[in-house]
N, C-alpha and C positions, 0 to 999 in steps of 0.2 A: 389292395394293389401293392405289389413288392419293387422292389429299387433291388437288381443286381447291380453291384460295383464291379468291374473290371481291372485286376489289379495286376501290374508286369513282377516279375520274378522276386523282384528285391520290396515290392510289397507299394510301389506308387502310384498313384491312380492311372489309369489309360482312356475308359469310358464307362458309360452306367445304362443301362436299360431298364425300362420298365416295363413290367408283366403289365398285361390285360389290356395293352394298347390295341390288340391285334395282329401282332407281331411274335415270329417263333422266339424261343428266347436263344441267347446263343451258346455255340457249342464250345468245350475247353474252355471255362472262362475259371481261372480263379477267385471265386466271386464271395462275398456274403452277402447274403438274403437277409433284410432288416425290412419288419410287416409296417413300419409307421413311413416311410420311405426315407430316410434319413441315411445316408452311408453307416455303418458300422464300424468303417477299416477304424483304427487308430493308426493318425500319420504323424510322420517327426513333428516334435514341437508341438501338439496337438494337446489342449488341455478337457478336451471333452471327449466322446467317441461319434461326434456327430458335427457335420460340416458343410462345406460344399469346397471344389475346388474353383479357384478363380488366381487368372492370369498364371497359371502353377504353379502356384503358391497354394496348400491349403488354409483354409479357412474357418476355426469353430463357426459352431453357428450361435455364440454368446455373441452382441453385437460389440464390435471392435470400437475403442474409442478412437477420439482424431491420433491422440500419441500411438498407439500400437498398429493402426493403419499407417503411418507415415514411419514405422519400423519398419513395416511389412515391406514398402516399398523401397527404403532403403538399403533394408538387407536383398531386395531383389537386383537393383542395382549395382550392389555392392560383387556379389554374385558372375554378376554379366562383365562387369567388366575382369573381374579375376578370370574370369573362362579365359575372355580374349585377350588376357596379359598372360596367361599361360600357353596361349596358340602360339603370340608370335614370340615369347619366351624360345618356344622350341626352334621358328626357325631361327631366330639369332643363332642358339647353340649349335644349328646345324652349317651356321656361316663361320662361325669364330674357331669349330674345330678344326678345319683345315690351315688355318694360318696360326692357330697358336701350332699347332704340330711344326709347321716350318719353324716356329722362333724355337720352340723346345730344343730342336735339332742344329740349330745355328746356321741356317739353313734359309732366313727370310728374306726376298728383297723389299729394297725401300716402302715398294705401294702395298705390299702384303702388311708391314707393319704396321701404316697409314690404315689401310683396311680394318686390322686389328683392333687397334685404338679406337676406330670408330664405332666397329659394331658393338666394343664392351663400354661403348660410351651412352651408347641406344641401350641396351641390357639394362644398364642402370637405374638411366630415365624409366624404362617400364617399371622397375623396381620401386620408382620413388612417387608414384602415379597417385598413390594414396593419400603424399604429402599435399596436393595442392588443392589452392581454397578451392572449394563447389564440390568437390570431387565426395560422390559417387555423380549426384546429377551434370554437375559441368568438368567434361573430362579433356584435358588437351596434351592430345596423342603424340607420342613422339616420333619422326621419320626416320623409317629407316632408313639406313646407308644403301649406296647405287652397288 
């Protein structure tokens, strides 16, 4: 029985199927064929050529000790929150450049600069997110401005 892998462009797992279930196998698949059923791909950070994918995250399939599962997790962590400090990164940036353009221009009133100040005050805090105790697991988010 063979294990096709399903791999998306840039080479990361997507799904797997097995031959001789009963099932056609599928079509366009960027796949390798591995006869002992074991994925074949090599994926980032991968020190074997054989695994399984879990929480997506790959996985050798040398068994993980408690220290490099509790990496695993914290670089997954670590991860998720960088995504969503780069989301709302953007919108900040999408707030701040209209009112820094008014001060550039000598051009702001009072609540634009009030505005200002706050959302590059929120910018920061996201910035600093990493500083605080707990942090990947205990994350405390900072609000943005109204």
């Amino acid at each position: 029985m063979n294990r096709i892998v399903e791999l998306d462009p840039s080479g990361r797992f997507v799904s797997d199927f097995i031959e001789g279930m009963g099932l056609p196998t599928p079509n366009d698949w960027t796949a390798d064929i591995c006869p002992d059923g074991f994925f074949a791909a090599r994926y980032a950070g991968s020190r074997s050529i054989s695994g399984e994918w879990v929480k997506g995250v790959w996985v050798d399939d040398k068994a993980l000790s408690k220290l490099e599962l509790a990496d695993l997790e914290h670089g997954q962590l670590v991860n998720e929150a960088m995504a969503k400090v780069d989301r709302l990164l953007e919108q900040a940036a999408l707030r701040i450049a209209p009112l820094q353009d008014a001060v550039d221009i000598d051009e702001e009133t009072e609540d634009e600069g009030v505005r200002l100040k706050a959302w590059k005050k929120y910018r920061v805090a996201l910035n600093r997110l990493a500083e605080q105790a707990g942090y990947p697991q205990i994350i405390a988010w900072p609000i943005a401005p109204a």
